[in-house]
C-alpha positions as CSV (number, residue, x, y, z in Angstrom):
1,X,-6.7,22.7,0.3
2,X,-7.7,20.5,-2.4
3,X,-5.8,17.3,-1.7
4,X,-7.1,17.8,2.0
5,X,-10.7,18.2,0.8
6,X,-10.1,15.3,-1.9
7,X,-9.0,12.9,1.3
8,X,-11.8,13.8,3.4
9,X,-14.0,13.0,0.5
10,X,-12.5,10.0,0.3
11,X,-12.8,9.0,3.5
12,X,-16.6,9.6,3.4
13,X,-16.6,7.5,0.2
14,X,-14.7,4.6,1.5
15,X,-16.6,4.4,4.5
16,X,-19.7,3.6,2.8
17,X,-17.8,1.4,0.6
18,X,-15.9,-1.0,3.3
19,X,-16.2,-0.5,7.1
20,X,-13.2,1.8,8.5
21,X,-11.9,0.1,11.8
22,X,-9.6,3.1,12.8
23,X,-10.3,5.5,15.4
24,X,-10.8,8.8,14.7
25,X,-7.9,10.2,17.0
26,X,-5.0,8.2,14.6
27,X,-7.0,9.6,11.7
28,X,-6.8,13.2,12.7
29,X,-2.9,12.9,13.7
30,X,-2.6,11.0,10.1
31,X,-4.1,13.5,8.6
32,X,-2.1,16.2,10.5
33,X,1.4,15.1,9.5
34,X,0.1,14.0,6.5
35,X,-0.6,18.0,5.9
36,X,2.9,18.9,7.3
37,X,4.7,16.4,4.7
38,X,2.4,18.0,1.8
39,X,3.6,21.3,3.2
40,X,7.0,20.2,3.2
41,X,7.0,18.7,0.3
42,X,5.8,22.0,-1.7
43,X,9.0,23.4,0.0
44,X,11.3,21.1,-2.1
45,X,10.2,22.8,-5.3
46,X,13.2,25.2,-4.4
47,X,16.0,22.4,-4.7
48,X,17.6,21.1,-8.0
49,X,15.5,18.6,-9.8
50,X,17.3,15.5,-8.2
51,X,18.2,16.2,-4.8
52,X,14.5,17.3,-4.7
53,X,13.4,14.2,-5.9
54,X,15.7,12.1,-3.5
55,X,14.2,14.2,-0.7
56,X,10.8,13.5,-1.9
57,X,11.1,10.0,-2.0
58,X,12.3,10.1,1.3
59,X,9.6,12.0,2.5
60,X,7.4,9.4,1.1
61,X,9.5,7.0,3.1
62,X,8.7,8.9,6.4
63,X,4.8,8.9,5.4
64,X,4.8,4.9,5.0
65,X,6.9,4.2,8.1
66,X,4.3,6.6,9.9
67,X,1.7,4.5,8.3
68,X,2.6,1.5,9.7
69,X,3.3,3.1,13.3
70,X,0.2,3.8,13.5
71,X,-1.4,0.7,12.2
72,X,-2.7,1.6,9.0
73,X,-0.5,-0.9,6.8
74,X,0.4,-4.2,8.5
75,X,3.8,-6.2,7.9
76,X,1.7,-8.6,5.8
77,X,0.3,-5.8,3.7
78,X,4.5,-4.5,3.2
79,X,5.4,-8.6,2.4
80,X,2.5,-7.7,-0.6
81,X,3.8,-4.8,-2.2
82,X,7.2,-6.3,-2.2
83,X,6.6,-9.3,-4.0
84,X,3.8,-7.2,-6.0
85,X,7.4,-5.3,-6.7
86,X,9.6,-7.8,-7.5
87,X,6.4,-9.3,-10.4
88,X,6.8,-6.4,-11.9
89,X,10.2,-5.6,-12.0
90,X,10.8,-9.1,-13.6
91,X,8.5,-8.1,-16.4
92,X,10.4,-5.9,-17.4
């Protein structure tokens, strides 16, 4: 209930912040299976420490592939994090 009231408030924030130019419908369903991956995800807690983790990072997967179904993230915004990915990974 927390993370789910912390995103709505967020949404409220960011929306006075920079104008929001999704539609409500998408939002609700992102926020839907967004709450059905939380819940799944608090499921994993069962598992052994690395399968968990692998299934995790695959849920997380599911939840950025969703994303950019939906048109939240664009390809360009994907081409960004990569190469935001590869700067870093060079640092070090």
């Amino acid at each position: 209930m927390a993370q789910l009231f912390a995103l709505i408030w967020f949404f409220s924030e960011a929306g006075k912040v920079e104008e929001i130019k999704f539609s409500p419908g998408r939002n609700l369903l992102l926020i839907a299976i967004w709450s059905l991956m939380v819940w799944g995800g608090m499921q994993l807690f069962a598992l052994p420490f690395f399968s968990g983790m692998l299934l995790k990072l695959g849920v997380v997967a599911v939840f950025v592939f969703i994303l950019f179904l939906t048109g939240h993230i664009s390809r360009d915004e994907i081409k960004e994090a990569k190469s935001l990915y590869r700067s870093i990974r060079q640092r070090y």
